[in-house]
C-alpha positions as CSV (number, residue, x, y, z in Angstrom):
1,X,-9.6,-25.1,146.6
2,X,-8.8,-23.9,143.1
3,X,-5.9,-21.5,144.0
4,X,-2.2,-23.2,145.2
5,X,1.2,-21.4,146.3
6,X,4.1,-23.2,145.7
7,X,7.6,-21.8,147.2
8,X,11.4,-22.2,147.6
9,X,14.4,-20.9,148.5
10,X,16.9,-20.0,145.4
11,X,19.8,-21.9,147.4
12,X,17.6,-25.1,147.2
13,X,16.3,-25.0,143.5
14,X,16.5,-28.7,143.9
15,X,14.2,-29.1,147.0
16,X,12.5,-28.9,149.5
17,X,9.6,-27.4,148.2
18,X,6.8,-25.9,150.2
19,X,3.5,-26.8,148.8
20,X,0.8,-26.1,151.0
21,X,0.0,-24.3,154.4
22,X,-1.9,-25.9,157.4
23,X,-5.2,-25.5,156.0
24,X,-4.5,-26.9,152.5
25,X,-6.4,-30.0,151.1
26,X,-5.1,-32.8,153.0
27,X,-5.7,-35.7,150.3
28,X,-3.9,-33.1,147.6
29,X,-0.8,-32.9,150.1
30,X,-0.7,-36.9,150.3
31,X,-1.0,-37.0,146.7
32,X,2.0,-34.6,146.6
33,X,3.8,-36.9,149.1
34,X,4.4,-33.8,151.3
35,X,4.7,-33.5,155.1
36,X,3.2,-31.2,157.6
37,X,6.1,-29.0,159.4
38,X,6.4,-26.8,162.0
39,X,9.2,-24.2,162.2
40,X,10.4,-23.5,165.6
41,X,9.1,-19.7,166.5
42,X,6.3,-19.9,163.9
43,X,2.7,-20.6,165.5
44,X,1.5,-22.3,162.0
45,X,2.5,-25.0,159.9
46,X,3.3,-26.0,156.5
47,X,3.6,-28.7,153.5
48,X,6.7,-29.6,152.1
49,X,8.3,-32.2,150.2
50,X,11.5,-33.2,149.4
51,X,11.0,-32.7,145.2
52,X,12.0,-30.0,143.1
53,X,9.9,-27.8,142.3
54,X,10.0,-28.8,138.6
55,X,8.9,-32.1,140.0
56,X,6.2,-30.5,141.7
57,X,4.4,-28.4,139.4
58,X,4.6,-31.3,136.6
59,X,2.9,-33.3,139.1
60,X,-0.1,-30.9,139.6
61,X,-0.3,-30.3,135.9
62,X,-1.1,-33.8,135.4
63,X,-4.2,-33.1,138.4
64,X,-5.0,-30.2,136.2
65,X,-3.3,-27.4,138.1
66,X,-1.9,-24.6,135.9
67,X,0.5,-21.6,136.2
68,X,-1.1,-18.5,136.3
69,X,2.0,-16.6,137.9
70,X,5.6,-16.9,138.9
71,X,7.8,-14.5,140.6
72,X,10.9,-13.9,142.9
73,X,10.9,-12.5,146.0
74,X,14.0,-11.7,147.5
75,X,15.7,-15.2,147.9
76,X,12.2,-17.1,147.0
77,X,10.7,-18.1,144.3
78,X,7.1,-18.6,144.4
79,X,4.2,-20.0,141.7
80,X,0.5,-19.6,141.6
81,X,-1.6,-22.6,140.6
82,X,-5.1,-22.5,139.4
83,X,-7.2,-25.9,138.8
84,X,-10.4,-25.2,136.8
């Protein structure tokens, strides 16, 4: 899975961060520290963990993820990770 969405809300620049949906690569997410949630009224799950995204994304540099993208929308901001 070369391709990884990252998100949070502005209001919490400082974490959680949401790194993965229910069908991302498990051992990725446990490298990531992250935890599979549910939100009450959604019938899917996702990744988060408790880092900032800064945290984050100099984590998956260092497994060879880069930025191809980052972008705002509405009170999210989101990145786009690619891993050759």
């Amino acid at each position: 899975m070369p391709y990884l969405l990252i998100s949070t809300q502005i209001r919490l620049e400082a974490g959680p961060t949401m790194v993965g949906d229910e069908h991302s690569d498990p051992h990725l997410m446990s490298i990531l520290g992250a935890a599979k949630r549910s939100t009450l009224g959604n019938n899917f799950s996702e990744y988060y963990v408790n880092d900032a995204p800064r945290v984050v994304l100099d984590k998956l540099e260092s497994l060879g993820y880069r930025v191809v993208s980052m972008t705002g929308v509405g009170q999210t901001l989101v990145w786009c990770l690619h891993r050759e």
